[in-house]
C-alpha positions as CSV (number, residue, x, y, z in Angstrom):
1,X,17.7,39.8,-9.7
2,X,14.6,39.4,-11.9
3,X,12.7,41.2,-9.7
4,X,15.0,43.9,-9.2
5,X,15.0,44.4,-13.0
6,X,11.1,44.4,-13.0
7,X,10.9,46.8,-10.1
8,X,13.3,49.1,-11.9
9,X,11.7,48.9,-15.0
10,X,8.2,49.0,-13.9
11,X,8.8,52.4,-12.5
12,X,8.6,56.0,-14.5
13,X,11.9,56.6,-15.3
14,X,12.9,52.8,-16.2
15,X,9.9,53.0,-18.3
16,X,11.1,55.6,-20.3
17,X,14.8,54.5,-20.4
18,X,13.5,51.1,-21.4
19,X,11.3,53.0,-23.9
20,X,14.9,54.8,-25.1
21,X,16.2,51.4,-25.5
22,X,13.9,49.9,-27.3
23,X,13.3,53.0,-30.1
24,X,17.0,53.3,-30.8
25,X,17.3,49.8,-31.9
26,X,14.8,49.9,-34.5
27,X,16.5,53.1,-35.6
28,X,19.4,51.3,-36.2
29,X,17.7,48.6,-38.2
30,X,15.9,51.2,-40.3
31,X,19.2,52.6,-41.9
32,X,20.2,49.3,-42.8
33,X,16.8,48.6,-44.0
34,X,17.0,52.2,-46.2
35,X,20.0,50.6,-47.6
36,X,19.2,47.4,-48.7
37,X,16.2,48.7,-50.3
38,X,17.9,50.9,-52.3
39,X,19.6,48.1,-54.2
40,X,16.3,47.9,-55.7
41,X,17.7,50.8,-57.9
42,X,20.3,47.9,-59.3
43,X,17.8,45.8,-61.0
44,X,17.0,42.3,-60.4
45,X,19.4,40.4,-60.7
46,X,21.4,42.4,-57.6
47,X,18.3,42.5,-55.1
48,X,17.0,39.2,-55.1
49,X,21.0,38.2,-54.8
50,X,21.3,40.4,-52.1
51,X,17.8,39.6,-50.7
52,X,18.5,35.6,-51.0
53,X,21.8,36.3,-49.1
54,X,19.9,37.7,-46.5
55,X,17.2,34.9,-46.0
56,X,19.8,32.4,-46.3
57,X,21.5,33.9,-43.3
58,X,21.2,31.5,-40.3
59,X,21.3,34.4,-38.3
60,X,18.3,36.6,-39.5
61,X,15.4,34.4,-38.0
62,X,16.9,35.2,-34.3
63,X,17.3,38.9,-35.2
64,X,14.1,39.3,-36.8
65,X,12.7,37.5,-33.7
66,X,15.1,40.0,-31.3
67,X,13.5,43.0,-33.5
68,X,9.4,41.7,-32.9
69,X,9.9,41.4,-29.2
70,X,12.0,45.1,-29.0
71,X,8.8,46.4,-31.0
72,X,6.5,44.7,-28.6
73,X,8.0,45.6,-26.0
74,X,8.5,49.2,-26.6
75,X,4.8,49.4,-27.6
76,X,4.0,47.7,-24.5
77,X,5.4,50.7,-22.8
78,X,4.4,53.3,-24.6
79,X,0.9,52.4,-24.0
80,X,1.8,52.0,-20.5
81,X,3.4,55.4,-20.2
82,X,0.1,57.0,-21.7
83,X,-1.8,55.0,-19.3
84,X,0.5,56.4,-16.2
85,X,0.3,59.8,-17.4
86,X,-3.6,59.5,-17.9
87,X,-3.9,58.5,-14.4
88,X,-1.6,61.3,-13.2
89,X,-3.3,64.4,-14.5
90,X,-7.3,62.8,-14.9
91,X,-8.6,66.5,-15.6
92,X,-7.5,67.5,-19.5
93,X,-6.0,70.9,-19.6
94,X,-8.7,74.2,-20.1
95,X,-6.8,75.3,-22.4
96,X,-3.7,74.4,-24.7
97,X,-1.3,77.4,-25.0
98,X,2.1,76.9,-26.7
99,X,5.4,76.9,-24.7
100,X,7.6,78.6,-27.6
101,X,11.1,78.3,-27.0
102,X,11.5,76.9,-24.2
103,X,9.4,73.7,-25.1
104,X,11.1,70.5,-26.8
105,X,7.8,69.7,-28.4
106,X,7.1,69.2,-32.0
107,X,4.3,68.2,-34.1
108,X,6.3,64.6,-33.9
109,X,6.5,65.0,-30.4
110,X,2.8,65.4,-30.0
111,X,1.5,62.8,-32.4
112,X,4.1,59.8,-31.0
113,X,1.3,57.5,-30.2
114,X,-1.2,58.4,-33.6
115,X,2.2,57.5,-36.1
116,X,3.3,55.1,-34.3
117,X,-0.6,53.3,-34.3
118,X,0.0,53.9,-37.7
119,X,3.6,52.2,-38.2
120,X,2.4,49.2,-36.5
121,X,-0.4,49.0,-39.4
122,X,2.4,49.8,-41.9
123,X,4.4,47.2,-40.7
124,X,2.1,44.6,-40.5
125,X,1.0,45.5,-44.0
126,X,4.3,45.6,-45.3
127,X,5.6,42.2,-43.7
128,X,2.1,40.7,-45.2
129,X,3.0,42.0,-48.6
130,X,6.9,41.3,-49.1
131,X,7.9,38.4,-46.3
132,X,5.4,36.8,-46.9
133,X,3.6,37.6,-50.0
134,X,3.8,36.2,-54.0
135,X,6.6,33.8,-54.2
136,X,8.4,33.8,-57.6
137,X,11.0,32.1,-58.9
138,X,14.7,34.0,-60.3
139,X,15.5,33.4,-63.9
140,X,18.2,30.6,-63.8
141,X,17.8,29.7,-60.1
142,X,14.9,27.6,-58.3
143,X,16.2,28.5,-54.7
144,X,16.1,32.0,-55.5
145,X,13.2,34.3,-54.9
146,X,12.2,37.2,-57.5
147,X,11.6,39.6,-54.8
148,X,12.2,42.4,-57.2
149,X,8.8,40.9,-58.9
150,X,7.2,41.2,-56.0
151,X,8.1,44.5,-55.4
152,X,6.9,46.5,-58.7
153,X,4.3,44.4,-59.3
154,X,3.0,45.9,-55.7
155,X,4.0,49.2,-56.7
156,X,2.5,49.3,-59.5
157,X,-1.2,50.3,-57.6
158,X,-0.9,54.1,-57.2
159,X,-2.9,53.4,-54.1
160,X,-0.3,51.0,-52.8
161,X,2.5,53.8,-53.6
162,X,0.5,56.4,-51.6
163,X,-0.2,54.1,-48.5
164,X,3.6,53.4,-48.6
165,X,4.4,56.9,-49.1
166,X,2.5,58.2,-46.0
167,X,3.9,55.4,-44.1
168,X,7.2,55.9,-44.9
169,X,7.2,59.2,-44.1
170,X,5.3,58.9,-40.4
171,X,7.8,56.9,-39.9
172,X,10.1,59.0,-40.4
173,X,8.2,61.7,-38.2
174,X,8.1,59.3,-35.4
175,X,12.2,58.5,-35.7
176,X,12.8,62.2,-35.6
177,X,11.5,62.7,-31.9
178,X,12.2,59.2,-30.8
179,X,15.9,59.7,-32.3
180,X,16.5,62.7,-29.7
181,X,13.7,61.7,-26.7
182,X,15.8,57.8,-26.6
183,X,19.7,59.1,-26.2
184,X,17.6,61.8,-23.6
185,X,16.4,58.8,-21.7
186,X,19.0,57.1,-21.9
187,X,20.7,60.2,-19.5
188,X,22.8,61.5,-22.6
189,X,21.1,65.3,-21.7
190,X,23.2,68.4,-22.2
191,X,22.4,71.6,-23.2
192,X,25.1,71.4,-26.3
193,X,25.3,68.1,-27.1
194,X,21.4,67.6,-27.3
195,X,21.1,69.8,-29.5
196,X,23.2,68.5,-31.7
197,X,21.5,65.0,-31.7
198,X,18.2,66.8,-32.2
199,X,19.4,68.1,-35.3
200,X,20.8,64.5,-36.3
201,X,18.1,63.4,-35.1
202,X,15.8,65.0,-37.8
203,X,18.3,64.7,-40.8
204,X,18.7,60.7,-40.0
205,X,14.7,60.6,-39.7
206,X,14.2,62.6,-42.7
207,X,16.7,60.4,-44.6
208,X,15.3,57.1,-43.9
209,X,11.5,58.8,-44.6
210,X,12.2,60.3,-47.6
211,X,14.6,57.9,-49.1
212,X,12.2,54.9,-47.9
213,X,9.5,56.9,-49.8
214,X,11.2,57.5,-52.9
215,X,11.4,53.7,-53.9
216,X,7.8,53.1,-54.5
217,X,7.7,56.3,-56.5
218,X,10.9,55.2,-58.5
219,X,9.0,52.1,-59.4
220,X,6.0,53.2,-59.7
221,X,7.4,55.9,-62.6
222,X,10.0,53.8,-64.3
223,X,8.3,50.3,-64.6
């Protein structure tokens, strides 16, 4: 069986379905992400309750370790997909001539693996700054952490606001072709219904960019 799943996996069309997989999951985390930050908007006393609920969960260290081997492994085949498709065409086109209406590309289409380069130096970044960054203490409460410290006080460097900005939003550019590409791998193609989840596709995406965006600038203008 193991080998069967490697075999099917290893080839073209398991790649990308494994490469569907993988992108929609993180998708799914990111709305939930977008909505726990937005407590942030509550004040303190709200966020690092809801944030301390969430560390305290015995059940986060398995899903945050489920959600780094997802990411691995979905950039583990998206370099391997670029490396197959390399291989297959080894002479670069003459000449790049747009395909107009009849093309599914999109500027997010065509810069998949430069934003998502980018994401995984956001994320890093961003895991550096908050999981594991300044460790204060909550008025009234040793166990709890001020993560809401944390947070302005990072946001409080305009040059911190505009890295977090851009990233935000490229990763919102990379969910709104990866939102429509993964349900295509997954076989869920018809000429109707896929273009209705391209269109969700790029208002979900846009929600969780924008709206991610947003918070730094919130507390970067009001604090």
């Amino acid at each position: 069986m193991p080998s069967r799943f490697r075999r099917v996996f290893s080839s073209t069309v398991g790649a990308k379905l494994l490469m569907g997989l993988t992108g929609l999951a993180p998708f799914a985390y990111m709305l939930l992400h977008l909505a726990g930050n937005a407590i942030l908007l509550a004040g303190p006393d709200l966020f690092n309750e809801y944030s301390h609920a969430l560390v305290s969960n015995p059940l986060i260290l398995p899903i945050e370790i489920g959600l780094l081997g997802i990411f691995l492994l979905h950039i583990y085949k998206a370099i391997s997909l670029l490396m197959a498709n390399s291989a297959a065409r080894p002479v670069r086109y003459a000449k790049k001539v747009p395909a107009r209406h009849t093309s599914r590309k999109s500027v997010a289409s065509s810069t998949m693996i430069a934003s998502g380069l980018f994401v995984l130096l956001f994320v890093v970044v961003h895991v550096k700054q908050f999981k594991f960054g300044t460790w204060y203490q909550a008025a009234g409460d040793a166990a709890v952490r001020d993560l809401y410290r944390t947070e302005i006080e990072v946001f409080q460097n305009p040059l911190w606001v505009a890295f977090y900005v851009a990233g935000t939003l490229l990763v919102g550019l990379h969910l709104r072709h990866g939102i429509a590409s993964g349900f295509q791998s997954l076989g869920l193609d018809h000429p109707v219904y896929t273009k209705r989840l391209t269109v969700i596709g790029i208002v979900l995406a846009a929600l969780i960019g924008v709206g991610l965006a947003l918070i730094p600038i919130w507390a970067y203008v009001t604090h």
